[in-house]
Predicted model as a PDB file, atoms N, CA, C, CB and O in Angstrom, pLDDT in the B-factor column:
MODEL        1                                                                  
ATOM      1  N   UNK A   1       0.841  -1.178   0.000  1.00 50.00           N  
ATOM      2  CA  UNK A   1       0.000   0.000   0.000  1.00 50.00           C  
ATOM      3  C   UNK A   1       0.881   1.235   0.000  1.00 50.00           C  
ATOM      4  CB  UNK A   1      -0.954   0.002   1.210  1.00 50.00           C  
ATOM      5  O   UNK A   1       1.924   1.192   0.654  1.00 50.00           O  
ATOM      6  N   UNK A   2       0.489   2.573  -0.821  1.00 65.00           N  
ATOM      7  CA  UNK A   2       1.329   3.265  -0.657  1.00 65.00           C  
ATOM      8  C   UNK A   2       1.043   4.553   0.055  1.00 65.00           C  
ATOM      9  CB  UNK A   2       1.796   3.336  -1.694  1.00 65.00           C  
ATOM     10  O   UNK A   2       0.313   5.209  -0.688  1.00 65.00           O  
ATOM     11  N   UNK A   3       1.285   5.191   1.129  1.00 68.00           N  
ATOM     12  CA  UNK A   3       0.706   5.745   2.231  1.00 68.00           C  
ATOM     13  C   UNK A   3       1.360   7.171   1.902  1.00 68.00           C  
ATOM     14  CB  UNK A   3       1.046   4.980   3.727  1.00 68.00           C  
ATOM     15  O   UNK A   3       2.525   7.453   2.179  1.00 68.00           O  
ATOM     16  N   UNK A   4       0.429   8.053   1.257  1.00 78.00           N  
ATOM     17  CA  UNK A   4       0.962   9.305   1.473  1.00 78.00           C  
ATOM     18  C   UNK A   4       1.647  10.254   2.724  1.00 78.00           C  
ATOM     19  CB  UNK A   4       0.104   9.805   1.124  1.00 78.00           C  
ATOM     20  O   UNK A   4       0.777  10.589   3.528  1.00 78.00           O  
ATOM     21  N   UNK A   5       3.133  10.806   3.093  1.00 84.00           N  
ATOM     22  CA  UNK A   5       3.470  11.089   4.411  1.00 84.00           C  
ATOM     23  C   UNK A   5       3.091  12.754   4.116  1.00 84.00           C  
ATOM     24  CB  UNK A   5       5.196  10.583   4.930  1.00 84.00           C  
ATOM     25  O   UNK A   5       2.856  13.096   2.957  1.00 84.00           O  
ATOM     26  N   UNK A   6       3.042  13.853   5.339  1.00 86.00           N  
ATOM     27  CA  UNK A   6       3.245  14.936   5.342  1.00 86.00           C  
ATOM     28  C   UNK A   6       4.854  14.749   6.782  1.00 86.00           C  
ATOM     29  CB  UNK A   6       1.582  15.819   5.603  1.00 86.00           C  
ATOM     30  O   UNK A   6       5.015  13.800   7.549  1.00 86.00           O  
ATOM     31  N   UNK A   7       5.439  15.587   6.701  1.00 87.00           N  
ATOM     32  CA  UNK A   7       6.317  15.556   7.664  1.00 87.00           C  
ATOM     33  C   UNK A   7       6.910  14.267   8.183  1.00 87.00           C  
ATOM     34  CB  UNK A   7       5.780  16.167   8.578  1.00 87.00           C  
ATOM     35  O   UNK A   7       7.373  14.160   9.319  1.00 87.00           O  
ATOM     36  N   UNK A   8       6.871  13.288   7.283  1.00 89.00           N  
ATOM     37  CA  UNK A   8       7.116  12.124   7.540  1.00 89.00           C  
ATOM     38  C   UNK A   8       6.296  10.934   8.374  1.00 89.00           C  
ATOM     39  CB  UNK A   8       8.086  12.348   7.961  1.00 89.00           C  
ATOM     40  O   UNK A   8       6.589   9.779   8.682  1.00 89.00           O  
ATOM     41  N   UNK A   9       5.389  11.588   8.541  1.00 90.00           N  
ATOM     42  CA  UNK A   9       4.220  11.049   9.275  1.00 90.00           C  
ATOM     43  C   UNK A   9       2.761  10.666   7.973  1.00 90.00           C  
ATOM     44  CB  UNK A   9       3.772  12.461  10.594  1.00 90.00           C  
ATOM     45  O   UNK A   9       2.178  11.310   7.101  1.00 90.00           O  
ATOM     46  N   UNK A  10       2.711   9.560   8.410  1.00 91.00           N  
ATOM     47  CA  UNK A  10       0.780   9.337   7.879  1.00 91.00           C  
ATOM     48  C   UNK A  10      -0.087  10.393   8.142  1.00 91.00           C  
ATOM     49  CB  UNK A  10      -0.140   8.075   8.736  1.00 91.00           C  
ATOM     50  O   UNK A  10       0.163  11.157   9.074  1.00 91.00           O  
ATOM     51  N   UNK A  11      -1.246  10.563   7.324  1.00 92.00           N  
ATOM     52  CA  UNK A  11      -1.628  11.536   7.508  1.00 92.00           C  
ATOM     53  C   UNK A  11      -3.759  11.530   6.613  1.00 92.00           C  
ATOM     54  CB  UNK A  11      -0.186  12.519   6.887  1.00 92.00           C  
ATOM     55  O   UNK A  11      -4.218  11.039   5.582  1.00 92.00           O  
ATOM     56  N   UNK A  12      -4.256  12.194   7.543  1.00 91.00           N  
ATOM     57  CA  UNK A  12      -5.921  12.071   6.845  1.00 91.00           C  
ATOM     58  C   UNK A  12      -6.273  13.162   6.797  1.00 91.00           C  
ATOM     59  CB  UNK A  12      -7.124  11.313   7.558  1.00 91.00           C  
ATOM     60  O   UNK A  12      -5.918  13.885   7.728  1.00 91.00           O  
ATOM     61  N   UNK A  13      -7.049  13.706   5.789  1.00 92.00           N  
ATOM     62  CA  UNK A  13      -7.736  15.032   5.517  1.00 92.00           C  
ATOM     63  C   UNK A  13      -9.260  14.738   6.088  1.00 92.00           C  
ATOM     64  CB  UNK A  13      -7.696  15.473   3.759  1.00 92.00           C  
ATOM     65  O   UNK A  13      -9.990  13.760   5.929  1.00 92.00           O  
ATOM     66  N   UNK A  14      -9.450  15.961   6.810  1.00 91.00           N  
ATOM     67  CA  UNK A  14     -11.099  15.589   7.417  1.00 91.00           C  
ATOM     68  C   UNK A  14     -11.849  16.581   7.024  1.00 91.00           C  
ATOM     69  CB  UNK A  14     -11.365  15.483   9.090  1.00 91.00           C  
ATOM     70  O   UNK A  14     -11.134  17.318   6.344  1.00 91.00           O  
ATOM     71  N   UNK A  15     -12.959  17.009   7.094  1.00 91.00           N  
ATOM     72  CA  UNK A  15     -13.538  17.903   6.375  1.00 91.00           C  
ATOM     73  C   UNK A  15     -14.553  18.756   7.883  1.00 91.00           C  
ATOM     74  CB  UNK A  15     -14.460  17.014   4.911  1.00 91.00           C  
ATOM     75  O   UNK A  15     -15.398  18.103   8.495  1.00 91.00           O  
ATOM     76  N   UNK A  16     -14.365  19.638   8.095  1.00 92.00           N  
ATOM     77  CA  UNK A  16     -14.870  20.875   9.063  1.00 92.00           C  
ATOM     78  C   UNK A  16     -15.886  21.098   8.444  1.00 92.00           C  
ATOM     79  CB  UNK A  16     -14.037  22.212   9.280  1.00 92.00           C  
ATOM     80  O   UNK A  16     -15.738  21.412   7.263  1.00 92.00           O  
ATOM     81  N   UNK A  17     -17.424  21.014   9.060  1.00 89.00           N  
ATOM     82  CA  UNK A  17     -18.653  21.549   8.430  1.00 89.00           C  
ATOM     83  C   UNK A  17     -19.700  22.608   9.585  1.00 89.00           C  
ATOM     84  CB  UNK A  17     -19.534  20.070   7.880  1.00 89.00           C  
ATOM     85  O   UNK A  17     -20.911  22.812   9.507  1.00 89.00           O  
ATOM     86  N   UNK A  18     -18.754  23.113  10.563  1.00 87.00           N  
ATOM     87  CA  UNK A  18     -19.044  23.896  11.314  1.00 87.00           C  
ATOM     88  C   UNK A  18     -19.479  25.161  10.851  1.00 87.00           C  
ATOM     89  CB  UNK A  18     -18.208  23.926  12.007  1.00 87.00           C  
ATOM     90  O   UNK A  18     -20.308  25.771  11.527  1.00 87.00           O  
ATOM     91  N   UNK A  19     -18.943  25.759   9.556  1.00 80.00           N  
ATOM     92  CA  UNK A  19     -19.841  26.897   8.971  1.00 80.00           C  
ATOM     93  C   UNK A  19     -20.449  26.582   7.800  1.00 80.00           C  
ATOM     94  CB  UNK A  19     -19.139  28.118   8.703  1.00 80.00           C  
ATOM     95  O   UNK A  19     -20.105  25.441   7.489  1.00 80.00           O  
ATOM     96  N   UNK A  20     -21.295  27.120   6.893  1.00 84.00           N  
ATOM     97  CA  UNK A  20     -21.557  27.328   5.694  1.00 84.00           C  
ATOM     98  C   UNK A  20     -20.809  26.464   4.830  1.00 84.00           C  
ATOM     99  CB  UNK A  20     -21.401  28.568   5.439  1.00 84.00           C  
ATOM    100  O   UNK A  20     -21.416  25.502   4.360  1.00 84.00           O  
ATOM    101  N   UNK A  21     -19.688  26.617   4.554  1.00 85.00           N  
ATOM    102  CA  UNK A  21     -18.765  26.438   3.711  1.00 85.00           C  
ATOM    103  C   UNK A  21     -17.720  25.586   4.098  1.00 85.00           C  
ATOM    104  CB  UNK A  21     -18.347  27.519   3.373  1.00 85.00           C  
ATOM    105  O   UNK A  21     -17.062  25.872   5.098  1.00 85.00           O  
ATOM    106  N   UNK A  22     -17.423  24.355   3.297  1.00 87.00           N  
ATOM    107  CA  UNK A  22     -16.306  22.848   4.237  1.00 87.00           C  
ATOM    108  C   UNK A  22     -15.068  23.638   4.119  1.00 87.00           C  
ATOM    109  CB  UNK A  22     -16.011  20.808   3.234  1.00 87.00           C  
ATOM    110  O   UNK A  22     -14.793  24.377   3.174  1.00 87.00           O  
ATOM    111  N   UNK A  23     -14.291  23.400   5.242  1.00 94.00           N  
ATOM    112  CA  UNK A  23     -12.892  23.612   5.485  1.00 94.00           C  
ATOM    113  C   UNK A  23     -12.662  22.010   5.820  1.00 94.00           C  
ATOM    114  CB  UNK A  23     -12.489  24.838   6.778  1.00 94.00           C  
ATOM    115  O   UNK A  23     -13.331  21.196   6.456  1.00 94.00           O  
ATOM    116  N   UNK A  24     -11.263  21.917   5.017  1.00 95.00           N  
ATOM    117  CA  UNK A  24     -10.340  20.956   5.212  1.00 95.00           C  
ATOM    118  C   UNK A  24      -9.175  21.081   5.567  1.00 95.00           C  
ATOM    119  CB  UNK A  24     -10.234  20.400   4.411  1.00 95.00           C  
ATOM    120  O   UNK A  24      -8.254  21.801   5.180  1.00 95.00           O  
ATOM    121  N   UNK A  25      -9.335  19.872   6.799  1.00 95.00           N  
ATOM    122  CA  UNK A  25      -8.188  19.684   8.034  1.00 95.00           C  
ATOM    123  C   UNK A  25      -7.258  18.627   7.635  1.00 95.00           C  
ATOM    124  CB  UNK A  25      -8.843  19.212   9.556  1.00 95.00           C  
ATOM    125  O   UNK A  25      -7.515  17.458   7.346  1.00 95.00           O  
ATOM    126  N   UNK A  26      -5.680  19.481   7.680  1.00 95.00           N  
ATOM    127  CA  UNK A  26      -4.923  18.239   7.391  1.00 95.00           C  
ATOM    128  C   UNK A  26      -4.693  17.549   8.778  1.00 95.00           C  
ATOM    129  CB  UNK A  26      -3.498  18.558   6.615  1.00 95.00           C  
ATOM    130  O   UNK A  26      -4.718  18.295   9.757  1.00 95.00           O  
ATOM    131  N   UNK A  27      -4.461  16.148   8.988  1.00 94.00           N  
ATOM    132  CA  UNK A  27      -4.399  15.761  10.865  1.00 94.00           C  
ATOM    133  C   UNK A  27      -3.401  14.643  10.249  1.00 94.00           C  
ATOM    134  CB  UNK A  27      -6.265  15.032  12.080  1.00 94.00           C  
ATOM    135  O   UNK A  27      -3.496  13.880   9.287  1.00 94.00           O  
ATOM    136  N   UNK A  28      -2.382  14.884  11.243  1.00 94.00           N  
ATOM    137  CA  UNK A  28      -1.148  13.483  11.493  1.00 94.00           C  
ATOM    138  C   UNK A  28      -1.692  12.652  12.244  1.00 94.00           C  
ATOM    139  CB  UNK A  28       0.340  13.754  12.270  1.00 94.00           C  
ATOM    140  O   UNK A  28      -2.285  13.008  13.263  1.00 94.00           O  
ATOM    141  N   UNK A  29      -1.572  11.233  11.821  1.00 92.00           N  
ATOM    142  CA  UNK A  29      -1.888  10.147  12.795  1.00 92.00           C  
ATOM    143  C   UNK A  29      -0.833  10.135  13.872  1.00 92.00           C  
ATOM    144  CB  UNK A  29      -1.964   8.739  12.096  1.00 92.00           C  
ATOM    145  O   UNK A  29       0.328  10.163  13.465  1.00 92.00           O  
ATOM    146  N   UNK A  30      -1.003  10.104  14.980  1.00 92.00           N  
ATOM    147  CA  UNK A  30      -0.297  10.110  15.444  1.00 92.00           C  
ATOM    148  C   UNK A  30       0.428   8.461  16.230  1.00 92.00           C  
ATOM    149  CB  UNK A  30      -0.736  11.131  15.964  1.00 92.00           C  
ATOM    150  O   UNK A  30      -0.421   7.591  16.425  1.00 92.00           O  
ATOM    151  N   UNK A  31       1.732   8.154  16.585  1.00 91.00           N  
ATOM    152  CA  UNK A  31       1.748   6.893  16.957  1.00 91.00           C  
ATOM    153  C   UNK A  31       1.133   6.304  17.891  1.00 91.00           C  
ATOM    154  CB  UNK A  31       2.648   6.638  17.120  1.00 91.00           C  
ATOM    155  O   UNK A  31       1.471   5.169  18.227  1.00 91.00           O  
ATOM    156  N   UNK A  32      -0.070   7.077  18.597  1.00 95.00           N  
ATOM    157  CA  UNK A  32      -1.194   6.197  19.712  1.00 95.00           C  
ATOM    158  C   UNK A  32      -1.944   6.297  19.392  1.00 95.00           C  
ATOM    159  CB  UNK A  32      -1.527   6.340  20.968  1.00 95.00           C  
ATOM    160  O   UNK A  32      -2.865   6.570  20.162  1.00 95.00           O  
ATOM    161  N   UNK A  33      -2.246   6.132  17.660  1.00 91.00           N  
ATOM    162  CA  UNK A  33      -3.480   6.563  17.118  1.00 91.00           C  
ATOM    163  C   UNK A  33      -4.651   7.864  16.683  1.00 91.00           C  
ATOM    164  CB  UNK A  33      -3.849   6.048  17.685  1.00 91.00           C  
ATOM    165  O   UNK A  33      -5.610   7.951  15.916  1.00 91.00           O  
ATOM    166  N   UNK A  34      -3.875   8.862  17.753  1.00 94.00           N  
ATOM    167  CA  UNK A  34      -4.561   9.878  17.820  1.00 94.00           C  
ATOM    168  C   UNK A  34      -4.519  10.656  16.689  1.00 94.00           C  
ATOM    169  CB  UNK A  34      -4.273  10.484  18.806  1.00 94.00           C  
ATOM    170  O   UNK A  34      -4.165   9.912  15.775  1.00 94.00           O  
ATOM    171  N   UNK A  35      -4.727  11.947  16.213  1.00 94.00           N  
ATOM    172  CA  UNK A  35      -4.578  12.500  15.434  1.00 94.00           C  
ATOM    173  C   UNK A  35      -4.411  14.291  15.788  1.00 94.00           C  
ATOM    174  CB  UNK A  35      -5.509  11.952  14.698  1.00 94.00           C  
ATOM    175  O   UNK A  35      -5.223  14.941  16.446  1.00 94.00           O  
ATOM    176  N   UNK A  36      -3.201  14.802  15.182  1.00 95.00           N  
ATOM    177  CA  UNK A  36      -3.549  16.044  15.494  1.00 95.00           C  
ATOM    178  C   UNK A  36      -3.422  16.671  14.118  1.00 95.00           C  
ATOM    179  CB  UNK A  36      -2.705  16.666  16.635  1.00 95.00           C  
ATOM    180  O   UNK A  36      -2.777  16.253  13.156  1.00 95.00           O  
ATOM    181  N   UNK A  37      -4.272  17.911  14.237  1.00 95.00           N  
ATOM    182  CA  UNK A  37      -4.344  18.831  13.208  1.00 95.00           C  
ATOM    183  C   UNK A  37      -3.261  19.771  12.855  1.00 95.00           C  
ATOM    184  CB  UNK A  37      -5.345  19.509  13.435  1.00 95.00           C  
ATOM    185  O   UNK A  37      -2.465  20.114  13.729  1.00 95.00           O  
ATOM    186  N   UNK A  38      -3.181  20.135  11.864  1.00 95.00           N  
ATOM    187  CA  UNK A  38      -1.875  20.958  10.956  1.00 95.00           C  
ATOM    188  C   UNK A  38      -2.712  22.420  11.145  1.00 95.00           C  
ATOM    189  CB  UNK A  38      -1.544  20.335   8.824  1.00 95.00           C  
ATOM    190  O   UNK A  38      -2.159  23.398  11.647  1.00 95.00           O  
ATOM    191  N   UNK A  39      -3.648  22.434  10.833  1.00 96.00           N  
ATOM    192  CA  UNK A  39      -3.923  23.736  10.525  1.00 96.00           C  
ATOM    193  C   UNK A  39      -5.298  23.988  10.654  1.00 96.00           C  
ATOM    194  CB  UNK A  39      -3.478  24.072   9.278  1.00 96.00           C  
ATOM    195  O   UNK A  39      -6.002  22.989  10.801  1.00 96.00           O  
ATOM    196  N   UNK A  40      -5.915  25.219  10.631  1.00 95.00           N  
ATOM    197  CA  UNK A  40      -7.422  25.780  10.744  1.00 95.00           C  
ATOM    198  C   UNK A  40      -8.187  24.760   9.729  1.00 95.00           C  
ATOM    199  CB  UNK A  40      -7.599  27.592  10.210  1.00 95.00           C  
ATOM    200  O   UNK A  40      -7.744  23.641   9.472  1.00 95.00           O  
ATOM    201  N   UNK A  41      -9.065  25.146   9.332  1.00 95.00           N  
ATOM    202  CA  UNK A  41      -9.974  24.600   8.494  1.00 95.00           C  
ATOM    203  C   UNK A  41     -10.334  25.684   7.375  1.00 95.00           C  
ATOM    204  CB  UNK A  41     -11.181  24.118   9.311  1.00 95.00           C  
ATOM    205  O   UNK A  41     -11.055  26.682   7.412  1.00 95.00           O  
ATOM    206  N   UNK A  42      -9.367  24.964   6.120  1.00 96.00           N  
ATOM    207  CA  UNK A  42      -9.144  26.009   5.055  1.00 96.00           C  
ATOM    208  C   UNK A  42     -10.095  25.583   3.814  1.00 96.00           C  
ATOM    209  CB  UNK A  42      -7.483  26.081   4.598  1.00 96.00           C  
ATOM    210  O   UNK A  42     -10.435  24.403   3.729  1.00 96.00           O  
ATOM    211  N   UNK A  43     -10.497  26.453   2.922  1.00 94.00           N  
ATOM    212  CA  UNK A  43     -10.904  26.123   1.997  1.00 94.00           C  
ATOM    213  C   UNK A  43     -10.277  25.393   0.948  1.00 94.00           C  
ATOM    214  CB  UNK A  43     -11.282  26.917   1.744  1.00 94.00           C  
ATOM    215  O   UNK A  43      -9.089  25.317   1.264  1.00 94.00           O  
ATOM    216  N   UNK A  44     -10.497  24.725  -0.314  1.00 92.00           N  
ATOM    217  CA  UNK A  44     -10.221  23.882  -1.220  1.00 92.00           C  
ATOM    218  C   UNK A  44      -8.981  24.578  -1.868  1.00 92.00           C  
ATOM    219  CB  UNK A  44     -11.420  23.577  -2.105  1.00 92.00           C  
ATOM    220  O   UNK A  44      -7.918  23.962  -1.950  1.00 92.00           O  
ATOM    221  N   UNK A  45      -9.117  25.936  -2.358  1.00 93.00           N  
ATOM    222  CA  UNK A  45      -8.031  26.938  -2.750  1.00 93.00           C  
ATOM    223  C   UNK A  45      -6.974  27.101  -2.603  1.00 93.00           C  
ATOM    224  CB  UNK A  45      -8.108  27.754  -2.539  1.00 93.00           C  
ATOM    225  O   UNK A  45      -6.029  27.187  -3.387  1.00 93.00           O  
ATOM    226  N   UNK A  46      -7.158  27.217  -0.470  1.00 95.00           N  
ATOM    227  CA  UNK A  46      -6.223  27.759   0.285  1.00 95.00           C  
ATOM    228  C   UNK A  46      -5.340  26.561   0.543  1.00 95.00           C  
ATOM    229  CB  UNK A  46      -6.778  28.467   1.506  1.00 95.00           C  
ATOM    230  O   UNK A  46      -4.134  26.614   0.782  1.00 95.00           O  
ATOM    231  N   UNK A  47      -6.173  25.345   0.459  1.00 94.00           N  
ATOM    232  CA  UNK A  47      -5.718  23.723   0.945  1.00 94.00           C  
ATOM    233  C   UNK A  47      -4.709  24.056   0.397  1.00 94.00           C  
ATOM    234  CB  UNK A  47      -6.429  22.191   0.476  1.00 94.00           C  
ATOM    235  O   UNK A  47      -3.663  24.534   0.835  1.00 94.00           O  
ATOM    236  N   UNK A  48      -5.269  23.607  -1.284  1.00 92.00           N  
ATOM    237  CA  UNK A  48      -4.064  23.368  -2.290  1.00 92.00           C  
ATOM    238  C   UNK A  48      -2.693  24.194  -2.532  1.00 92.00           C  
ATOM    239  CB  UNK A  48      -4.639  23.419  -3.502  1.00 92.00           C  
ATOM    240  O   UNK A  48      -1.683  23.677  -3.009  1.00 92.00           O  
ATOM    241  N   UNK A  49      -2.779  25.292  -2.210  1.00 94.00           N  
ATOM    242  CA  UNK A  49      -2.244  26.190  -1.955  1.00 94.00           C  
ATOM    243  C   UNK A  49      -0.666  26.006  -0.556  1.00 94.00           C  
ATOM    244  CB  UNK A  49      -3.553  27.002  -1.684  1.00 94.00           C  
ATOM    245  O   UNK A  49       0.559  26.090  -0.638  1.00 94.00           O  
ATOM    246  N   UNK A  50      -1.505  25.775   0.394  1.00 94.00           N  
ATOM    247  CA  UNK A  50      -0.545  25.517   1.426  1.00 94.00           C  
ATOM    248  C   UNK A  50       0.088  23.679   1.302  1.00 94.00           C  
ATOM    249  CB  UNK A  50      -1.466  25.913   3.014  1.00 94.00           C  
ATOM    250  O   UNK A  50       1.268  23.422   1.538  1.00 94.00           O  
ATOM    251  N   UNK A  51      -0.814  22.710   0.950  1.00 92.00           N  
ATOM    252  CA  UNK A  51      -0.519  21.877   1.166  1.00 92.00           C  
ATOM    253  C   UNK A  51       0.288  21.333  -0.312  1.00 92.00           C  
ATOM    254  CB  UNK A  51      -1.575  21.342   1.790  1.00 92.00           C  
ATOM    255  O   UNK A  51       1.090  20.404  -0.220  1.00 92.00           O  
ATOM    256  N   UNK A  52       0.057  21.876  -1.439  1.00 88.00           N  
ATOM    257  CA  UNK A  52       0.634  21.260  -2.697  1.00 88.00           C  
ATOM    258  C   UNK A  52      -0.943  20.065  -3.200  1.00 88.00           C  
ATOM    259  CB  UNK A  52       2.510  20.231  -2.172  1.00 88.00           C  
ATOM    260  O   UNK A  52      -1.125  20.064  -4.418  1.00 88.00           O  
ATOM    261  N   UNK A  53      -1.403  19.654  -2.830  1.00 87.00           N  
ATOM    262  CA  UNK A  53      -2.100  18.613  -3.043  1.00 87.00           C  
ATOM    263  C   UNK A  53      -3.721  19.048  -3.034  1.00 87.00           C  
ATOM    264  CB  UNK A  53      -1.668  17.580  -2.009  1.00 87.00           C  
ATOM    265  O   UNK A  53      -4.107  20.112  -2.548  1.00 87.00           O  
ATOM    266  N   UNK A  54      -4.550  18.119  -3.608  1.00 86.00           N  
ATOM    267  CA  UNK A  54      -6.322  17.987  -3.582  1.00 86.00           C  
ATOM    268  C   UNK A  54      -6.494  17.502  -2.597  1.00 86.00           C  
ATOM    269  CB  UNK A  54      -7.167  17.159  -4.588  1.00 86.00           C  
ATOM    270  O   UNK A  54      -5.892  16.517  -2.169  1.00 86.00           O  
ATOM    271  N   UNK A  55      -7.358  18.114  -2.053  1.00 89.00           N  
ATOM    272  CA  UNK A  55      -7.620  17.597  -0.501  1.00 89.00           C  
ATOM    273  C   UNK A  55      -9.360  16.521  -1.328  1.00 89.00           C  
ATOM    274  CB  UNK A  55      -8.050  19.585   1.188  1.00 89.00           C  
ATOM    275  O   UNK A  55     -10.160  15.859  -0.667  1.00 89.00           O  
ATOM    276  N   UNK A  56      -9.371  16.631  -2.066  1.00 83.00           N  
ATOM    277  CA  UNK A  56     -10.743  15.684  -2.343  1.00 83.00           C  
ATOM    278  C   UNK A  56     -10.760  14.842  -3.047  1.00 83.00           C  
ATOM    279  CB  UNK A  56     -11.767  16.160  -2.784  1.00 83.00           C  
ATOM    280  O   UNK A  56     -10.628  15.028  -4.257  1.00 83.00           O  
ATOM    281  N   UNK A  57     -10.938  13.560  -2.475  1.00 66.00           N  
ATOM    282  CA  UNK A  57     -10.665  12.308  -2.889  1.00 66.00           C  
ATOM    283  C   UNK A  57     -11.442  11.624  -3.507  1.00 66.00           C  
ATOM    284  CB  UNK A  57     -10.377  11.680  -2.115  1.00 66.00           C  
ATOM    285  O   UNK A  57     -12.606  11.476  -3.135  1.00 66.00           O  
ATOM    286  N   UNK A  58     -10.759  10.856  -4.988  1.00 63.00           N  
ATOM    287  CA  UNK A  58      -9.728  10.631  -4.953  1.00 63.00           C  
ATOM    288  C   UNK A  58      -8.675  11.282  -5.981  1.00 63.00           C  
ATOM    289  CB  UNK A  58      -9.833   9.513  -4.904  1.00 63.00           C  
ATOM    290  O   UNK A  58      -7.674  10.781  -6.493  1.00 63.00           O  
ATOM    291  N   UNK A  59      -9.180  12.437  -6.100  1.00 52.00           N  
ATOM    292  CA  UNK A  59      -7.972  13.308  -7.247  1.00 52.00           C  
ATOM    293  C   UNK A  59      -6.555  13.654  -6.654  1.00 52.00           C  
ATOM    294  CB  UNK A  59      -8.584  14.979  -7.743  1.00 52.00           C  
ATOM    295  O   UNK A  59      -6.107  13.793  -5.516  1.00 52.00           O  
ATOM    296  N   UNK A  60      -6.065  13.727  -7.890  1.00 50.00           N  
ATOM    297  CA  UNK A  60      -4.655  13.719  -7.245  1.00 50.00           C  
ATOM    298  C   UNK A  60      -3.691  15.100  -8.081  1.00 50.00           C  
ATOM    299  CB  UNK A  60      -3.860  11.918  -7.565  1.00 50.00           C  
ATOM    300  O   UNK A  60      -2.549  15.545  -7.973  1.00 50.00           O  
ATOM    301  N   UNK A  61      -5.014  15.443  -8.995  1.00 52.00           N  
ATOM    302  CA  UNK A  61      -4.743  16.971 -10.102  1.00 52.00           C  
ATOM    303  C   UNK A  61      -5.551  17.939  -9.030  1.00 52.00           C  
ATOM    304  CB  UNK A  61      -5.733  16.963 -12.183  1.00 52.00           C  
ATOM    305  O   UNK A  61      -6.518  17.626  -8.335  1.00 52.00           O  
ATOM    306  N   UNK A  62      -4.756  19.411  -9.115  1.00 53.00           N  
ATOM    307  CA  UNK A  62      -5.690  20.360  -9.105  1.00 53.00           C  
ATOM    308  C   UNK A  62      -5.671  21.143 -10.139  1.00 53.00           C  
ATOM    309  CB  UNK A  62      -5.654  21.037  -8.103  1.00 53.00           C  
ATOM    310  O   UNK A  62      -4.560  21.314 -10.641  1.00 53.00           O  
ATOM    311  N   UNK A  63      -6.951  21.909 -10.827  1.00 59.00           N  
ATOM    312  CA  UNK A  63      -7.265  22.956 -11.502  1.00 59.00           C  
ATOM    313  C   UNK A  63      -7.908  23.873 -11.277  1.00 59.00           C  
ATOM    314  CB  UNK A  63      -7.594  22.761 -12.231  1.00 59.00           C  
ATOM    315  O   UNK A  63      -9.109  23.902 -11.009  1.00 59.00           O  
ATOM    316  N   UNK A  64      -7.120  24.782 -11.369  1.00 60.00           N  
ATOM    317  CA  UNK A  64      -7.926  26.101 -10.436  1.00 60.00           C  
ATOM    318  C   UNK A  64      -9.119  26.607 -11.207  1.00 60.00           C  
ATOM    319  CB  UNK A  64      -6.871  27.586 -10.168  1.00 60.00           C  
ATOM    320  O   UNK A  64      -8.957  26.961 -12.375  1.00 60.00           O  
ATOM    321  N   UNK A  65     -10.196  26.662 -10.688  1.00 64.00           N  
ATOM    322  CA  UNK A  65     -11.506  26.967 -10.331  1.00 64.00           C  
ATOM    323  C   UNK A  65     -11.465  28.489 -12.248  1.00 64.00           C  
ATOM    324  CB  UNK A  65     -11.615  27.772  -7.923  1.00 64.00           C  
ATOM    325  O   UNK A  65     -10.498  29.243 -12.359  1.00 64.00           O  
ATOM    326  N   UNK A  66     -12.125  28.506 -12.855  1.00 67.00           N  
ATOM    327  CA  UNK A  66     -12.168  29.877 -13.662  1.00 67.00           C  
ATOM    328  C   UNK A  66     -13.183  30.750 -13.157  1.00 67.00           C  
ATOM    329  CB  UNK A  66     -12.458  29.694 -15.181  1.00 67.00           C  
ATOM    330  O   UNK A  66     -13.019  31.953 -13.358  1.00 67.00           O  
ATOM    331  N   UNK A  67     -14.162  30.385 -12.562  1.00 60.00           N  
ATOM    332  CA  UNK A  67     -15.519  31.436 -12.718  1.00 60.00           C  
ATOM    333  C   UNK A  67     -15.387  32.322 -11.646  1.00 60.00           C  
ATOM    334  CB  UNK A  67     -17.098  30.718 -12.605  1.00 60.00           C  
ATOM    335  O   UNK A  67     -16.219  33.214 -11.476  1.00 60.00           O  
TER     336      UNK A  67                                                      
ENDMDL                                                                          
END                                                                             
């Protein structure tokens, strides 16, 4: 299996639906299972942006948005 790392660590994108609009959370697994978060809960834009990658699975292109 091939396990995408951030920081050398495993890692799951979760999706924040606390406002209006989904923000996606990058979170390290951590080695007791737990998970902690990288960052706020950013939009799809800002994801790709900070993280290099599609936070929406299972694409692995981004194309920025025209309209």
């Amino acid at each position: 299996m091939n396990t995408k790392l951030y920081n050398d660590k495993p890692f799951i994108v979760t999706i924040d639906r606390s406002t209006a609009e989904r923000g996606y959370v990058l979170r390290i697994i951590d080695n007791d299972g737990s998970f902690t978060a990288q960052n706020e809960p950013l939009k799809r834009d800002d994801f790709v942006s900070e993280f290099k990658f599609d936070p929406t699975w299972p694409h692995e292109s981004y194309e920025p948005r025209t309209n």
